[in-house]
DSSP file (Angstrom, degrees, kcal/mol; ACC not computed):
  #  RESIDUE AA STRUCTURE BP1 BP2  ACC     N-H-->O    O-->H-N    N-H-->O    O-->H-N    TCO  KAPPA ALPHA  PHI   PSI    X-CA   Y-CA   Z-CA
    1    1 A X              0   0    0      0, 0.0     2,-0.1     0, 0.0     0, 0.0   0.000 360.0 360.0 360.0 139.0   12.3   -2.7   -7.6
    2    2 A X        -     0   0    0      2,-0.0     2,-0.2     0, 0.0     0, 0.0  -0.461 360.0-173.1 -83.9 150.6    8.7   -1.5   -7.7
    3    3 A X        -     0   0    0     -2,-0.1     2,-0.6     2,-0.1     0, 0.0  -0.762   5.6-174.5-129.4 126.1    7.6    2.1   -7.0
    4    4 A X    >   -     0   0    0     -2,-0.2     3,-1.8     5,-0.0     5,-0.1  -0.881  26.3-130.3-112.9 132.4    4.2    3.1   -6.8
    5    5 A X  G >  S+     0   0    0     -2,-0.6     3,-1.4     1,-0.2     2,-0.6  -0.156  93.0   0.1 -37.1 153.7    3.5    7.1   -6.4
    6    6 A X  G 3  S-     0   0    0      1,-0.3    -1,-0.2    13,-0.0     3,-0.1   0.505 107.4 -90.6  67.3  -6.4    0.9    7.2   -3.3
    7    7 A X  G <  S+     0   0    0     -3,-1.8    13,-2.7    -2,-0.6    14,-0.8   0.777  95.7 110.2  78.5   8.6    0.7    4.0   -2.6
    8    8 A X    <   -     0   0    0     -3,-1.4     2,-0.3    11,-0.2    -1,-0.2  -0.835  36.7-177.2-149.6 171.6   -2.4    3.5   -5.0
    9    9 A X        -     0   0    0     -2,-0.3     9,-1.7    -3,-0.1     2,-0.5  -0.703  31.4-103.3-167.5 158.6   -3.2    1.8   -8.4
   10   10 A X  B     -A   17   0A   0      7,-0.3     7,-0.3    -2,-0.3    -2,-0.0  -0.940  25.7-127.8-112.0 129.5   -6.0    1.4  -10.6
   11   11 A X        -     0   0    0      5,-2.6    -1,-0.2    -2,-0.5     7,-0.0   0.779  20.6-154.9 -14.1-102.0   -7.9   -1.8  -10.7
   12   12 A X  S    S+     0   0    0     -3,-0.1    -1,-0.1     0, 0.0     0, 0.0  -0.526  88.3  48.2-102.7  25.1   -7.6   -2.3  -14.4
   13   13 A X  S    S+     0   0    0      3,-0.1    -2,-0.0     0, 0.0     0, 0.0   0.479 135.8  17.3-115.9 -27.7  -11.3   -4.7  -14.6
   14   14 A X  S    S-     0   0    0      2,-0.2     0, 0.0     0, 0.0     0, 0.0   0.679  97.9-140.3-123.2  -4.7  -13.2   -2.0  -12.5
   15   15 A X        +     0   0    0      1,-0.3     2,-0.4     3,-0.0     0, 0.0   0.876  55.5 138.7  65.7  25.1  -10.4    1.3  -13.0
   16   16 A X        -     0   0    0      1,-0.0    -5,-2.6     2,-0.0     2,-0.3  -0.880  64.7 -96.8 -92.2 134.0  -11.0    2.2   -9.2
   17   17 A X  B     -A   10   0A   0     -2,-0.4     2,-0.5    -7,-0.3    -7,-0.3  -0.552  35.4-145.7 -52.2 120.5   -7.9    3.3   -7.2
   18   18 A X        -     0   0    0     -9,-1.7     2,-0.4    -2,-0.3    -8,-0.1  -0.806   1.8-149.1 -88.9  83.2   -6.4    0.5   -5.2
   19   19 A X     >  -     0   0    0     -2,-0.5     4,-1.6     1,-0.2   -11,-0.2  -0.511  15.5-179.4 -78.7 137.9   -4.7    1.3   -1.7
   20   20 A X  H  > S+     0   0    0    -13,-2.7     4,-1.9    -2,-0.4    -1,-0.2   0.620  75.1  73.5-107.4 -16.1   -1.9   -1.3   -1.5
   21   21 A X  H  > S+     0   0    0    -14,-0.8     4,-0.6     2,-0.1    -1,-0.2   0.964 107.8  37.5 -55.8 -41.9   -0.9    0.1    2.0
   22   22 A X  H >> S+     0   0    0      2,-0.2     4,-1.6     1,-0.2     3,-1.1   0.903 115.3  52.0 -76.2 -65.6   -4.1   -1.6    3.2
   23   23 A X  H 3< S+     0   0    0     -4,-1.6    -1,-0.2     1,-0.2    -2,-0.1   0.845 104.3  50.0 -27.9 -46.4   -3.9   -4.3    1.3
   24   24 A X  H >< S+     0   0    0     -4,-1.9     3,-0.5     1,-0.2    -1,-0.2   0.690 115.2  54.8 -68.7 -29.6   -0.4   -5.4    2.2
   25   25 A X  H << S+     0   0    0     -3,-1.1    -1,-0.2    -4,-0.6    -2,-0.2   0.714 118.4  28.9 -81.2 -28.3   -1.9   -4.9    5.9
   26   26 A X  T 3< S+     0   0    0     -4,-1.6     2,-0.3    -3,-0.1    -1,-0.2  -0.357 100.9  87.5-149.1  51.7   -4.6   -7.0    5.6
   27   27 A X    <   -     0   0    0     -3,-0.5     3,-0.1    20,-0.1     0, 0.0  -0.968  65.3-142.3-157.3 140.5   -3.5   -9.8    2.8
   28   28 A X  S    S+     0   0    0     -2,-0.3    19,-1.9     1,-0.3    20,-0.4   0.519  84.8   1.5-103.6  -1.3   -1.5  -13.0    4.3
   29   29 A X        -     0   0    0     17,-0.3     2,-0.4    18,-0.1    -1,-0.3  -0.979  58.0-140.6 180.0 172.8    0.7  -12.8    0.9
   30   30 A X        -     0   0    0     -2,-0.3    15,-1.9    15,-0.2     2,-0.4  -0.962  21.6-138.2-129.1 127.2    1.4  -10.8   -2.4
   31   31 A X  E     -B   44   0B   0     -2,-0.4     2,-0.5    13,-0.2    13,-0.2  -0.803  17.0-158.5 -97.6 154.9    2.3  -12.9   -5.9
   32   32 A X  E     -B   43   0B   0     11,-2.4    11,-1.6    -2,-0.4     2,-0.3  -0.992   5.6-154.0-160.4 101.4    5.1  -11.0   -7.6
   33   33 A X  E     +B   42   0B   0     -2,-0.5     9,-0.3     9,-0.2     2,-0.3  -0.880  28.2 174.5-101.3 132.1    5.2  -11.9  -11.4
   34   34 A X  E     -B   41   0B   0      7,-1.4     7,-1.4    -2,-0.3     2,-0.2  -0.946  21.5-148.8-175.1 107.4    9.1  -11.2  -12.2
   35   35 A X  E     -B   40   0B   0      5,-0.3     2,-0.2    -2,-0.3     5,-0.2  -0.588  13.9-177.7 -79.8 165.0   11.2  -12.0  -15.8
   36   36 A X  E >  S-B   39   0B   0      3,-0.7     3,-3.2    -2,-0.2    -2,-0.0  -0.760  75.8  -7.9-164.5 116.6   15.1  -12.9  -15.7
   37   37 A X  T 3  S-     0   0    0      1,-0.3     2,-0.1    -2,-0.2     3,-0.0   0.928 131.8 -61.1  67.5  29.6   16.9  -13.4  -19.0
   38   38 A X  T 3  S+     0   0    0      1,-0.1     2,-0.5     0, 0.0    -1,-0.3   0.236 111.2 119.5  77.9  -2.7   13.6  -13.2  -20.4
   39   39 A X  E <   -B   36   0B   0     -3,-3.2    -3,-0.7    -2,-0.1    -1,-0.1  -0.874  61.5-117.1-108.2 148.1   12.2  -15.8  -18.9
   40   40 A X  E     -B   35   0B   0     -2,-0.5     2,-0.3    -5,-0.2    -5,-0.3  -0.327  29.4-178.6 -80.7 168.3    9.2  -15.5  -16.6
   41   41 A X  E     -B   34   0B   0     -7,-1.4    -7,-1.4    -2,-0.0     2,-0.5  -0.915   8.0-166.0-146.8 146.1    8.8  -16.3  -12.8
   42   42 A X  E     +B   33   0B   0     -2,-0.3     2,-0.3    -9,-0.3    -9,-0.2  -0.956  10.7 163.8-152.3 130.7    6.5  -16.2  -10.3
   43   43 A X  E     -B   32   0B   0    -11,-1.6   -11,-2.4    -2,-0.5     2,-0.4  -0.979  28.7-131.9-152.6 173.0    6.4  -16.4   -6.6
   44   44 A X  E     -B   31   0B   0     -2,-0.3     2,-0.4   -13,-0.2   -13,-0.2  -0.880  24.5-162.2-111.2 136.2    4.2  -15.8   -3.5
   45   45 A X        -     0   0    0    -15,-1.9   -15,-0.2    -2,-0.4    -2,-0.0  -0.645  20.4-122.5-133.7 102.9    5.7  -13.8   -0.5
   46   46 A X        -     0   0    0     -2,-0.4     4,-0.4     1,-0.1     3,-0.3   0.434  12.7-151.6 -53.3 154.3    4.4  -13.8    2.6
   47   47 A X  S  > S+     0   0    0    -19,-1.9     4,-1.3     1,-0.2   -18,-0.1   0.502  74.7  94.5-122.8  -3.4    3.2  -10.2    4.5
   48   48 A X  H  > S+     0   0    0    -20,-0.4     4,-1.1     2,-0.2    -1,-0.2   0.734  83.6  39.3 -46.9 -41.3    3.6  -11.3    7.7
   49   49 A X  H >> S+     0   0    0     -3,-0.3     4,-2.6     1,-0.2     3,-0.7   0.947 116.7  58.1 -75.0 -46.7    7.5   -9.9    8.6
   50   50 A X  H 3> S+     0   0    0     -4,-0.4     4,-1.4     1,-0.3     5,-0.2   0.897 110.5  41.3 -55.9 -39.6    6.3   -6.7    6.5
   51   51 A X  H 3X S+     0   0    0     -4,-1.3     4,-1.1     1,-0.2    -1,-0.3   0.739 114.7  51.5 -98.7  -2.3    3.2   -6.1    9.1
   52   52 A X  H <X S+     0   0    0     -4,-1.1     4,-1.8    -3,-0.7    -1,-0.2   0.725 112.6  40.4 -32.5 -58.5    5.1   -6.9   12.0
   53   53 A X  H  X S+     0   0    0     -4,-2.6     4,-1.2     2,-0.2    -2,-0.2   0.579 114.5  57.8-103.9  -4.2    7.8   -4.5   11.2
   54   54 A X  H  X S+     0   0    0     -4,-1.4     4,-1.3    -5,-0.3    -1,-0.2   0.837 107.4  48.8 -76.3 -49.8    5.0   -1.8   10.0
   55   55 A X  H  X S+     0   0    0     -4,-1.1     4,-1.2    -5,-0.2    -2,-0.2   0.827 105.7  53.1 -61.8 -28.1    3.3   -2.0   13.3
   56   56 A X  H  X S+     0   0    0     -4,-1.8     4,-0.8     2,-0.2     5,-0.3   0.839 111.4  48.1 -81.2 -46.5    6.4   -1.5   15.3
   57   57 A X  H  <>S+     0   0    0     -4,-1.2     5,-0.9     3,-0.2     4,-0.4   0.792 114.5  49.2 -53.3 -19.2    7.2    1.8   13.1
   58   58 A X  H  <5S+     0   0    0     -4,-1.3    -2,-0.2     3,-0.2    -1,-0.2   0.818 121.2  32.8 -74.2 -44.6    3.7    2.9   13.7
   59   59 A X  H ><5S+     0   0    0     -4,-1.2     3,-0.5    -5,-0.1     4,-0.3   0.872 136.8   9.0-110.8 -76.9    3.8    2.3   17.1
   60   60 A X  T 3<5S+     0   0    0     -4,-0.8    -3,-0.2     1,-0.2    -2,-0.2   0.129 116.8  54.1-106.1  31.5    7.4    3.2   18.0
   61   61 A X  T 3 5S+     0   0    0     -4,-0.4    -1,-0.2    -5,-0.3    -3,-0.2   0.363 127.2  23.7-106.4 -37.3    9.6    4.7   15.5
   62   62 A X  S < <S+     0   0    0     -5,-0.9    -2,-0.2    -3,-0.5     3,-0.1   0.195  86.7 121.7-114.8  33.6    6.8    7.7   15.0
   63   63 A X  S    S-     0   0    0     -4,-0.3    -4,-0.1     1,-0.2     3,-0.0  -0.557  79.1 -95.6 -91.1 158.2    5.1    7.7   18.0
   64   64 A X        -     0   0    0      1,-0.1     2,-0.7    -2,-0.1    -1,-0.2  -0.175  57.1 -91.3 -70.5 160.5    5.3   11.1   19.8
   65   65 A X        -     0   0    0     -3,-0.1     2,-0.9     1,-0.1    -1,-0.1  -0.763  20.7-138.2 -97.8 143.7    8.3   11.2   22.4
   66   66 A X        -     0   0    0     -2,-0.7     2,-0.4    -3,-0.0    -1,-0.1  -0.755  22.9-167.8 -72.5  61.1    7.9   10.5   25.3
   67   67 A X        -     0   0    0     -2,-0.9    -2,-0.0     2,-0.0     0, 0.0  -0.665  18.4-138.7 -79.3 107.8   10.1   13.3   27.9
   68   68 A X              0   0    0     -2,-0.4    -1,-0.0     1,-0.1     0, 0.0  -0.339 360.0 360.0 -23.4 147.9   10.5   12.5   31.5
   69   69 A X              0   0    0      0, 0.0    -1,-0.1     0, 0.0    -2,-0.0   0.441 360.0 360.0-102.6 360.0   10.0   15.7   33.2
């Protein structure tokens, strides 16, 4: 498991702060460099279910409520 504080990152070729909430939003996948047992691994994972299931908290899991009067 990853954490990053804030959501944000340093570059480290230009040292600018990265937001990876926008990134992840607007990137069709993320490569995720990984050891096991010491040996390394690599995959790609796709960002589609993640911005799906981000717009549907955006729009209805915090959205104000909504009261019948």
């Amino acid at each position: 498991m990853a954490r990053i504080p804030a959501g944000l990152e340093v570059e480290p070729s230009t040292k600018k702060r990265v937001d990876l909430l926008n990134k992840f939003l607007n990137s069709d996948a993320v490569l995720v460099l990984y050891t096991r047992g010491k040996k390394p691994y690599r995959t790609m994972i796709p960002l589609s279910s993640f911005q799906k299931d981000y717009q549907h908290v955006m729009a209805v899991d915090l959205a104000p409520a909504q009261h019948a009067p």
